[in-house]
N, C-alpha and C positions, 0 to 999 in steps of 0.2 A: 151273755150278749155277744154277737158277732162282729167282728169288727171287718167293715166294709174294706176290700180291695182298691190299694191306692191312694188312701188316707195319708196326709203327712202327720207322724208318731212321733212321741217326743222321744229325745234320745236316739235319732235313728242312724245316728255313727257315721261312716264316712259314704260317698257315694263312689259306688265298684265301674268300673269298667269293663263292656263283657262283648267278645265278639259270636255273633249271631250268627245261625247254621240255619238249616230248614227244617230241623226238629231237636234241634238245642243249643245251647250258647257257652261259652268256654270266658271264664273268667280271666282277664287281661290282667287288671290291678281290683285286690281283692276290695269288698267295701260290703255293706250292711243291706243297698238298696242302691236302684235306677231312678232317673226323670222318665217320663211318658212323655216324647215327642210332641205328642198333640195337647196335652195338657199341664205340663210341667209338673206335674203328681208325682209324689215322692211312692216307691212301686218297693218294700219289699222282696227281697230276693227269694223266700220262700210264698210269694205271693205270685210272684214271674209267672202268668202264661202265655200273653199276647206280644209280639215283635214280627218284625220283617228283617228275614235275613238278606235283601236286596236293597235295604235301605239303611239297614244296623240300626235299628230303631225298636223301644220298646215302647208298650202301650198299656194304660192303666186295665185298660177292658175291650170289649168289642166296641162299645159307642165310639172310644177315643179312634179305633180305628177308622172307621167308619169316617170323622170328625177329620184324619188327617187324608184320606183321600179325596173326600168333598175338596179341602184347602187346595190340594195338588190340581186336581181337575178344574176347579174354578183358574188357576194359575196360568193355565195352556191356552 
């Protein structure tokens, strides 16, 4: 069975702090797993594909992004 990206796991240790490139991220203060910006979703580090390194923000998937730009633009 696969388990879906962005799932909150039990036991998922501490949460990492990672600063954001435009094609990878360097881990700040080391930890197990990110939040998803737009959906608070606990993200796996081996799960990590989606983030904006213009906003330092990660994302559980493409919806979530999608989800936090809609928010931004409706904002302006």
């Amino acid at each position: 069975m696969r388990r879906q990206t962005g799932n909150p796991l039990p036991n998922l240790g501490t949460e990492a702090v990672l600063s954001y490139t435009d094609s990878d991220y360097h881990i700040v203060r080391h930890g197990t797993f990110v939040r998803c910006a737009a959906t608070g979703q606990a993200i796996p580090l081996q799960e990590l594909l989606y983030w904006s390194a213009e906003r330092q923000e990660a994302y559980a998937g493409p919806e979530a992004v999608l989800m936090r730009l809609r928010t931004e633009s409706k904002a302006r």
